[in-house]
C-alpha positions in Angstrom: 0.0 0.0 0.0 1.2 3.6 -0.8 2.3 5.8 1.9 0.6 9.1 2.3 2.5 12.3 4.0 -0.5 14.1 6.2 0.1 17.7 7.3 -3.1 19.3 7.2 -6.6 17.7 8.5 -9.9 18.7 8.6 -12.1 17.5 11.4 -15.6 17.4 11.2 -17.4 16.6 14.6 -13.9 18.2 16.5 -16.0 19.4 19.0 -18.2 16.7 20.2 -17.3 13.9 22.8 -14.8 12.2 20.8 -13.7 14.7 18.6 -12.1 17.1 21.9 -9.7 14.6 22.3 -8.4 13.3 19.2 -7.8 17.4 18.3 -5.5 17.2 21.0 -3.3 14.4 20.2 -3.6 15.8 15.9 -1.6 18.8 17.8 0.2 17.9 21.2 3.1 17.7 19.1 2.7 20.2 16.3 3.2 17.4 13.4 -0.6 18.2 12.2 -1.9 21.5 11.6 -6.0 20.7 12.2 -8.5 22.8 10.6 -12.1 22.2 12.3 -15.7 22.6 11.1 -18.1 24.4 13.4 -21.4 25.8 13.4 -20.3 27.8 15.8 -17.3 29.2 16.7 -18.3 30.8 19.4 -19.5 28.0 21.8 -17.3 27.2 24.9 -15.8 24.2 23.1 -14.9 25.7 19.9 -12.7 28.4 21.5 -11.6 25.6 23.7 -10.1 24.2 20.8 -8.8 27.3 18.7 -6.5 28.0 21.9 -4.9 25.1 20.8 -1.5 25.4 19.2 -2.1 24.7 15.3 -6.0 24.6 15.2 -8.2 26.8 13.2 -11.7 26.6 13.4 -13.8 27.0 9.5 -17.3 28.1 10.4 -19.9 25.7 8.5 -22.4 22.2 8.8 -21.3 18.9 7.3 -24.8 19.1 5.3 -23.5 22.2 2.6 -21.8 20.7 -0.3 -20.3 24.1 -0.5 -18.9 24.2 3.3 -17.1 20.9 2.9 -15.6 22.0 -0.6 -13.7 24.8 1.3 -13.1 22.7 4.2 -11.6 20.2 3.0 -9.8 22.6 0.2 -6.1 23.5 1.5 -5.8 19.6 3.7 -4.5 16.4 3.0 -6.3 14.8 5.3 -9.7 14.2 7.3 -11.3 12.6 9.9 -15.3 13.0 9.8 -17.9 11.8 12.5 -20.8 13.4 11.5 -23.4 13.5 14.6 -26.1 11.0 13.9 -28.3 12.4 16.7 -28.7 15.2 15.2 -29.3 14.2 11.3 -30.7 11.2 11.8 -29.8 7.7 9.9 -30.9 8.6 6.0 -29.0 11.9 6.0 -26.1 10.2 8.0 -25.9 8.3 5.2 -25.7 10.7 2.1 -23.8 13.2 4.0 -21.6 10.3 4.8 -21.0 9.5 1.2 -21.1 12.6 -0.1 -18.9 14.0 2.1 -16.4 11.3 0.9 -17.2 12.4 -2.6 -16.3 16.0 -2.1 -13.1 15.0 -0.4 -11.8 12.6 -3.3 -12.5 15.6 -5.9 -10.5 18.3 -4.3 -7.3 15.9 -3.8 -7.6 14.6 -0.3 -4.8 11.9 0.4 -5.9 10.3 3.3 -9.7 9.8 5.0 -10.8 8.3 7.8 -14.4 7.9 8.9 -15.9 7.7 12.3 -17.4 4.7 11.9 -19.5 2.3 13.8 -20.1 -1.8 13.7 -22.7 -2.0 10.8 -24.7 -3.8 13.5 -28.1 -4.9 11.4 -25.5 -6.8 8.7 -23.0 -8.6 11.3 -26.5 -9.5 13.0 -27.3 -11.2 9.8 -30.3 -8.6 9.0 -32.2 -9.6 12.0 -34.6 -6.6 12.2 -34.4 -6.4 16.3 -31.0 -5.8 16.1 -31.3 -2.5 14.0 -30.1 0.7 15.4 -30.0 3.9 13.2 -27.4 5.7 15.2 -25.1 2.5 14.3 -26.5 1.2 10.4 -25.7 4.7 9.7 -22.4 4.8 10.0 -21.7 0.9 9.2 -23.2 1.4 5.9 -20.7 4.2 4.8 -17.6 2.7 6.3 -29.7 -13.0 27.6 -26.8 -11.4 29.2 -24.0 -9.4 26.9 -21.2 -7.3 27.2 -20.4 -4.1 25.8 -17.6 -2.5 24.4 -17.4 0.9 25.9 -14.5 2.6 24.7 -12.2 5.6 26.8 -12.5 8.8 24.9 -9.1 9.7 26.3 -8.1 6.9 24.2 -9.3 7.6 21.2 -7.3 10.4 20.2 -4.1 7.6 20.4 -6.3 5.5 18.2 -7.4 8.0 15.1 -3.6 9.5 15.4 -1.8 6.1 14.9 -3.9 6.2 11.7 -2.6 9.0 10.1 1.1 8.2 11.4 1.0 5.1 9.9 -0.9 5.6 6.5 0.3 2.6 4.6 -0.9 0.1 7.1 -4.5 2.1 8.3 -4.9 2.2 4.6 -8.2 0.4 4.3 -8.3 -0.5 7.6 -12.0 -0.9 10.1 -9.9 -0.2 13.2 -12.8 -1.0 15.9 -11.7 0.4 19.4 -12.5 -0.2 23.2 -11.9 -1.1 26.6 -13.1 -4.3 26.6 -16.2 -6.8 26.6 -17.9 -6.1 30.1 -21.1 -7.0 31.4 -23.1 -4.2 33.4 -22.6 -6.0 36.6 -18.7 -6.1 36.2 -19.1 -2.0 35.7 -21.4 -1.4 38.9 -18.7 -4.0 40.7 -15.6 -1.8 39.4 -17.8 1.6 40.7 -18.6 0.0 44.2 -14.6 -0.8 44.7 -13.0 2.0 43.7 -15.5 4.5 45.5 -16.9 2.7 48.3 -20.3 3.5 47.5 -22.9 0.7 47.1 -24.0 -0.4 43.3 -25.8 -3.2 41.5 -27.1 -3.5 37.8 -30.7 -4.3 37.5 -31.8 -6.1 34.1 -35.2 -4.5 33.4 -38.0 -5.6 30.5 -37.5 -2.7 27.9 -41.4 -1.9 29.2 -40.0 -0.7 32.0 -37.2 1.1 31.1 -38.5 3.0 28.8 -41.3 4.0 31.5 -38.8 5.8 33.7 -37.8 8.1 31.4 -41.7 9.8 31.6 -42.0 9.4 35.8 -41.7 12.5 38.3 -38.4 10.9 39.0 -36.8 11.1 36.0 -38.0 15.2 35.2 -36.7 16.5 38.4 -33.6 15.0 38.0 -33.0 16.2 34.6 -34.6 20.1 36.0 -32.2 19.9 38.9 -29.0 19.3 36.6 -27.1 22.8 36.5 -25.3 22.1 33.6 -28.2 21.2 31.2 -29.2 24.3 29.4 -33.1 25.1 29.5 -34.0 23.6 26.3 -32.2 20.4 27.1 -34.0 20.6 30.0 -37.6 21.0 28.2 -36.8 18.4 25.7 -35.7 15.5 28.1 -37.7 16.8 31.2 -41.4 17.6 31.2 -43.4 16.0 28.3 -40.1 13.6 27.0 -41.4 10.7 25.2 -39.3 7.6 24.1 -41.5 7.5 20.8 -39.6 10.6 20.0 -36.9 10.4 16.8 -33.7 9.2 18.4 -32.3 12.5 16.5 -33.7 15.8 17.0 -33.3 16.7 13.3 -34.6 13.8 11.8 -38.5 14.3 10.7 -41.4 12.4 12.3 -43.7 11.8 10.1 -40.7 9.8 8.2 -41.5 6.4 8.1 -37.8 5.5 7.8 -36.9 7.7 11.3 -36.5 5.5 14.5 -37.7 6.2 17.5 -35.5 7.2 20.7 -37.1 3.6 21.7 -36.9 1.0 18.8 -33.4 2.7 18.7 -32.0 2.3 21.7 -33.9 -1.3 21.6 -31.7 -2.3 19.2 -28.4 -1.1 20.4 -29.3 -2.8 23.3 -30.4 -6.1 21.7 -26.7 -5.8 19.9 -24.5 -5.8 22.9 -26.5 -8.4 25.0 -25.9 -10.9 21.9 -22.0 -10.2 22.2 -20.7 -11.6 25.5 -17.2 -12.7 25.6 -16.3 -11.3 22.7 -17.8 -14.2 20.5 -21.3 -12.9 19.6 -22.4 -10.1 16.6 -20.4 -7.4 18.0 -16.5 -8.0 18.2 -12.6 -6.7 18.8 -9.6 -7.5 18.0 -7.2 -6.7 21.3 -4.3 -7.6 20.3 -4.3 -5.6 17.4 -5.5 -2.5 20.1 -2.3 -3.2 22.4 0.0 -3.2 19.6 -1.5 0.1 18.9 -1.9 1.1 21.9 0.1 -0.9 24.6 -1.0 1.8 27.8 -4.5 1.6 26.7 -7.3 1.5 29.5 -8.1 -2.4 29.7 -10.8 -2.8 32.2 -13.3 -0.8 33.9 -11.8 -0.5 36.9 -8.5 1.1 35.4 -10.6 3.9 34.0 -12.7 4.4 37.5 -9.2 5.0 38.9 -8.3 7.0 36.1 -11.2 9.0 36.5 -11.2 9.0 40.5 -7.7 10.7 39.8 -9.3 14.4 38.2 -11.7 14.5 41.3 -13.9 12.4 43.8 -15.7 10.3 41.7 -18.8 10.6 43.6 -19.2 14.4 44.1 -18.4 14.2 40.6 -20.8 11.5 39.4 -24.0 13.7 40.7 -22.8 16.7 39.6 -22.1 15.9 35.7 -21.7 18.1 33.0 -22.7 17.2 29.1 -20.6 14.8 27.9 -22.5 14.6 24.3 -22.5 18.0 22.4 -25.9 17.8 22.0 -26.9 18.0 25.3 -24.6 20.9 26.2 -26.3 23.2 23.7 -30.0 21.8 24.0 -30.5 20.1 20.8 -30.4 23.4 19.0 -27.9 22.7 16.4 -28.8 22.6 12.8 -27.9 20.6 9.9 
């Protein structure tokens, strides 16, 4: 395989959960110059990022032919994760595409897509395993276990790729912690802070019933870092038959709800314990990459406990999601 020389990259999605950290490890060293798309350039985020030694932020959506033209104009490189919960699964898809399209015509040497496991084709097209949020993506590029991955980590991960372009060429490199069951997770929580926790396996019925109880609205109306529409969308009046993204249109056949969405992510993990089911890793291949990788979920608890008690911290969460730290308000 060819070897391609990356200096410039655009990001798309730089300022979301994932995106934050995988800016910082384009530019810890200076060996990337990172240009990154944003609605808004003003948001805390955004200037978080353009204090950042060889970042520039490019004001525009993934969803304008013309806004990814001049983004990805002037780079070599690129690294798009377009947010699914806010476009939805058909747009996902042709922005996904097209994007790809736009970067192959202006000279782009190197690409890399935030993907994820095209879930509803490694199920074998078992319809209770769909998930938009996931098909999405994976179309462009009893008890389970899931593969959570560390966003501190992933930064290592999408920076390996464009330092080592000959081998990532072509390459679905699928990241995380490990396979862990939700018992194992509470387990890890209860050791390293001392404070009692246990994983209850609900029916979906029920689950998806807490989401409209008293319970549920106060706790999202009492959260200080929720901004007010955040807070009206996921408080009072919330229902799970919602789209699972805020942008996506209702009366859309083809749009899933936040519940036959979530019901299939769900159904995906539980049919992957022990790493032999539809949803799988490669480990090895992640140490190599990554040999000081988190490994378990204990390692990250203490990792986390490190930056603050984990309790205090645990009730008084901000936003991790972009989304929810500027109240479902961005456009496509």
């Amino acid at each position: 395989m060819p070897s391609f020389q990356v200096s410039k990259i655009l990001v798309i999605g730089g300022t979301g959960a994932q995106g934050l950290p995988i800016v910082r490890e384009f530019v810890k060293d200076r060996r990337y110059k990172v240009r990154v798309l944003t609605r808004d350039p003003n948001s805390r985020r955004a200037k978080e990022l353009a204090e950042l030694p060889g970042v520039e932020l490019f004001q525009g959506t993934f969803a304008s032919e013309d806004d990814l033209t001049r983004g990805f104009t002037g780079c070599d490189g690129a690294f798009v994760n377009i947010d699914g919960f806010n476009c939805g699964e058909k747009s996902e898809l042709f922005w996904g595409i097209r994007a790809y399209e736009i970067a192959i015509s202006v000279g782009l040497k190197f690409y890399v897509w935030g993907n994820l496991d095209y879930g509803l084709k490694k199920a074998d097209w078992d319809p209770k395993y769909r998930c938009g949020h996931y098909d999405g993506k994976g179309r462009v590029g009893g008890n389970g276990e899931v593969a959570h991955v560390a966003l501190s980590d992933c930064g290592v991960y999408v920076r390996w790729l464009f330092d080592n372009t000959s081998r990532a060429n072509r390459m679905d490199l699928e990241v995380a912690i490990a396979h862990m069951s939700y018992s194992e997770i509470a387990a890890a929580f209860e050791k390293v802070t001392g404070r009692p926790a246990r994983y209850v396996d609900v029916p979906f019925d029920e689950y998806f019933k807490g989401f409209s109880g008293r319970e549920s609205f106060m706790s999202v109306l009492k959260n200080p870092h929720m901004p007010l529409t955040s807070k009206l969308r996921f408080g009072f009046g919330f229902s799970t038959k919602q789209p699972s993204s805020y942008n996506a249109d209702p009366a859309d056949p083809a749009t899933l709800s936040f519940e036959t969405n979530f019901t299939g992510f769900w159904n995906l993990w539980r049919a992957s314990k022990d790493n032999k089911g539809v949803m799988r890793r490669n480990y090895e291949l992640l140490d190599e990459i990554h040999p000081n990788r988190i490994k378990s979920a204990e390692e990250w608890f203490r990792k986390e406990a490190e930056k603050g008690d984990l309790w205090t911290r645990v009730n008084n969460m901000a936003p991790i999601l972009k989304w929810s730290e500027d109240g479902a308000k961005g456009t496509i």
